[in-house]
C-alpha positions as CSV (number, residue, x, y, z in Angstrom):
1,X,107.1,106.4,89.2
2,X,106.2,108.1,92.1
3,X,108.6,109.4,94.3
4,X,106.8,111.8,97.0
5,X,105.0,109.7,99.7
6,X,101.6,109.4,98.5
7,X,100.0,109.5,102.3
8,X,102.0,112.7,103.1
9,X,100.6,114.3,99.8
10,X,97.1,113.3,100.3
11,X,97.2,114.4,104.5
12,X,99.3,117.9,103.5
13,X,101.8,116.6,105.4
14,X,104.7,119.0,104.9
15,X,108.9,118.2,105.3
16,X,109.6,119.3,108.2
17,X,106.6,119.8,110.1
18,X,105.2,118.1,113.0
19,X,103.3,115.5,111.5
20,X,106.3,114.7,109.3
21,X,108.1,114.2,112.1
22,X,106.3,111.8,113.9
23,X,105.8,109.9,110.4
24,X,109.9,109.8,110.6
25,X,109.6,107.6,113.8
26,X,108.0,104.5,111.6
27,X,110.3,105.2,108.9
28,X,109.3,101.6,108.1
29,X,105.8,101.7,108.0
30,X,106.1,105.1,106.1
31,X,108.0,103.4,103.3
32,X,105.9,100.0,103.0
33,X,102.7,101.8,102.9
34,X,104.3,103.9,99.6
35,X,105.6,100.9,98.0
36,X,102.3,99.0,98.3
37,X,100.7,102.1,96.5
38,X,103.3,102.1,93.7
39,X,102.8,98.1,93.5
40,X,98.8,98.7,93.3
41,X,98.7,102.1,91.6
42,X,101.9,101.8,89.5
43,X,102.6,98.1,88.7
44,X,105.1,96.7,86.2
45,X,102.2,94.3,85.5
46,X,98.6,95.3,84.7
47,X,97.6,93.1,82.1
48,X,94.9,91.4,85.2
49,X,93.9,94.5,86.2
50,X,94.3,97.7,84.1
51,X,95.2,100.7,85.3
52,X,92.0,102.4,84.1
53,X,90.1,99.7,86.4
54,X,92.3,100.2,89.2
55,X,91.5,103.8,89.3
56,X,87.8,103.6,88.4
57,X,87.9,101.1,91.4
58,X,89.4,103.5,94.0
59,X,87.4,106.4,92.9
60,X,84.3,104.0,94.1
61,X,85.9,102.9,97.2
62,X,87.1,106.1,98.7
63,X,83.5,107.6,97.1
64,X,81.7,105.4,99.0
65,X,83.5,106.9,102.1
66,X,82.3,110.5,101.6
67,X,84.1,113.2,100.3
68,X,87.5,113.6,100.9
69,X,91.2,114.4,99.6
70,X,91.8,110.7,98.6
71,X,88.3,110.4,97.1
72,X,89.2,113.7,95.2
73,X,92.9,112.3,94.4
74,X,91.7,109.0,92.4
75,X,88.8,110.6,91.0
76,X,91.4,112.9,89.7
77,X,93.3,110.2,88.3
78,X,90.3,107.9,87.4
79,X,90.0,111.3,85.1
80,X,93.3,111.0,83.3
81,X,92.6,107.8,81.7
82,X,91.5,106.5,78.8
83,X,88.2,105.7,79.8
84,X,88.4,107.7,82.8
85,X,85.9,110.8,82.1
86,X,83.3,108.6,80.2
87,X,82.9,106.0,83.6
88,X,83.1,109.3,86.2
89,X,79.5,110.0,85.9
90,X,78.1,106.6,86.4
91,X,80.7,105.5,88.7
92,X,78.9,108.9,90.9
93,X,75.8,107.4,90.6
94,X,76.5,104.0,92.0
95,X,78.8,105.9,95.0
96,X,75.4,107.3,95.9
97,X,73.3,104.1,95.5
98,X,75.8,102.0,97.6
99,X,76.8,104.2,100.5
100,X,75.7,103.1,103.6
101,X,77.2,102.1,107.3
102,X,78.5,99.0,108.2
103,X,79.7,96.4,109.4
104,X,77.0,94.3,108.1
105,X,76.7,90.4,108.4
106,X,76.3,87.5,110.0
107,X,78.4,85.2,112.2
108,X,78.3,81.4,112.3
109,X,76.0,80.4,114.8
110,X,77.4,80.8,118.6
111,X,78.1,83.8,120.7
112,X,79.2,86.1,118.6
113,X,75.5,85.9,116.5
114,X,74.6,88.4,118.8
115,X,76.3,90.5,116.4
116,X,74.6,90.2,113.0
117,X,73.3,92.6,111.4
118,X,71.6,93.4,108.2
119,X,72.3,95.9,105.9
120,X,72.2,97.1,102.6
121,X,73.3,94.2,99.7
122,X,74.9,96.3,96.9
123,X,74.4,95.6,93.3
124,X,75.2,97.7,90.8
125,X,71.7,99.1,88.9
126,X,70.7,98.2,85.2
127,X,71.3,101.1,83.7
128,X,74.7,101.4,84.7
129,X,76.0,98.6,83.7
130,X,76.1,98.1,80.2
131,X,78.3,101.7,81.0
132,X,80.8,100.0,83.5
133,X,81.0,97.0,81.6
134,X,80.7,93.2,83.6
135,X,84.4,93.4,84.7
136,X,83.8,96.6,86.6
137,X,80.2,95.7,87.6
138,X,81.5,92.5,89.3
139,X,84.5,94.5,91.1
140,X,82.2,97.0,92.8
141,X,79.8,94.3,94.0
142,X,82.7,92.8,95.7
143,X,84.4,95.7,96.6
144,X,81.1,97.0,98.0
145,X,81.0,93.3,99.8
146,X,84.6,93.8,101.4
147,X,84.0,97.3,102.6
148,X,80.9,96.9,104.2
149,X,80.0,93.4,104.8
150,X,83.4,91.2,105.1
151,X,82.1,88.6,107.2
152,X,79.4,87.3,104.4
153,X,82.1,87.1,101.5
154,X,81.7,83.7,99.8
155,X,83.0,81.4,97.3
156,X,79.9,82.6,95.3
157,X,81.8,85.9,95.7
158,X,84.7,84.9,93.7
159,X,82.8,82.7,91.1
160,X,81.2,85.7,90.3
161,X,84.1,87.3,89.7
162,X,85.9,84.8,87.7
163,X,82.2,84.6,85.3
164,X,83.2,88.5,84.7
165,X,86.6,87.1,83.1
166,X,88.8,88.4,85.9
167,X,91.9,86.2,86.4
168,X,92.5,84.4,90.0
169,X,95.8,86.9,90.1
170,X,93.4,89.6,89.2
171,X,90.9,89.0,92.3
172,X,93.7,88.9,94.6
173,X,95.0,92.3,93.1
174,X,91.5,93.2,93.7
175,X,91.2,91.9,97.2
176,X,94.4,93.7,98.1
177,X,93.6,96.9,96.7
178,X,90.3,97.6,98.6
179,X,91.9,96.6,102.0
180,X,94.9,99.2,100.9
181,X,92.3,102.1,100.6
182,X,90.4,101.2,103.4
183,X,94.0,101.8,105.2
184,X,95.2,104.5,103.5
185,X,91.8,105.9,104.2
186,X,92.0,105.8,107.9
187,X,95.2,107.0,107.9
188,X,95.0,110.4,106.2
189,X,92.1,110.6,108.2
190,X,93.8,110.3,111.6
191,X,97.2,112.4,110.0
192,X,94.3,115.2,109.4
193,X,92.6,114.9,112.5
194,X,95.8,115.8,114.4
195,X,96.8,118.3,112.2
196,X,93.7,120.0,112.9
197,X,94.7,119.5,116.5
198,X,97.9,121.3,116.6
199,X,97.0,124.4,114.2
């Protein structure tokens, strides 16, 4: 289990430095964000979601969101399983094909329709997926689909998933993941930023 706050390690945050110290005044916050990795990184549980999935999932995620010290840190670990090196290269080629800007969407019709805007529908190409296999094809779609264009999710969304043969425990695992990177994202991001600020 890990011990040393995965944030701090991923921002170079280190013990008694500036940044650590203003980290110190949401002790709180600081501790809840490292136990939600360990549940979604580390669980007692995986048999929904492996571990090899959870990874290959998070090295798409933070991929998708340019190069950075978390992208480099699940790819990293993405590497160290099983399956890991043999889905890096394809999982590359479908971070390429599926970045993009967002949010995308549309509203229900009123004010806010103003708003919509359309953008790029992900799917994972043919020749990559008899590689990924249908579970992982089907996360990425909707991982792709919560990232970038929230607002059109769907029950078709979810029966897609569950014709991939992941569990209703497994989609919510899913669900809670990708919002935990997209967090976790912005916050080493900001934790950098003022690093770079004070040096």
């Amino acid at each position: 289990m890990s011990t040393k706050d995965i944030i701090d390690t991923l921002a170079g945050i280190e013990p008694g430095s500036a940044l650590d110290a203003i980290r110190a005044h949401r002790l709180q916050a600081r501790e809840n964000a490292h136990k939600s990795y360990l549940a979604l990184f580390e669980p007692i549980d995986a048999s929904d979601f492996s571990l090899a999935e959870r990874f290959a999932v998070a090295a798409f995620v933070t991929g998708l969101h340019r190069e950075s010290p978390v992208a480099s840190f699940y790819r990293e670990k993405l590497a160290a399983t099983t399956d890991g090196a043999a889905l890096a290269e394809a999982i590359q080629v479908e971070i390429e094909r599926g970045r993009t800007s967002g949010p995308y969407g549309a509203f229900p019709a009123g004010p806010l329709s103003i708003e919509n805007k359309a953008g790029l529908i992900y799917r994972v190409s043919a020749e990559r997926k008899p590689e990924l296999g249908a579970r992982l094809v089907a996360a990425f779609e909707h991982a792709h689909l919560l990232v970038f264009r929230p607002r059109d999710a769907a029950s078709a969304d979810m029966k897609a998933l569950l014709a991939a043969s992941w569990s209703t425990t497994g989609i919510v695992t899913l669900s809670q993941l990708v919002a935990f990177l997209s967090f976790q994202l912005r916050i080493v991001s900001g934790l950098r930023t003022l690093a770079a600020a004070s040096a």
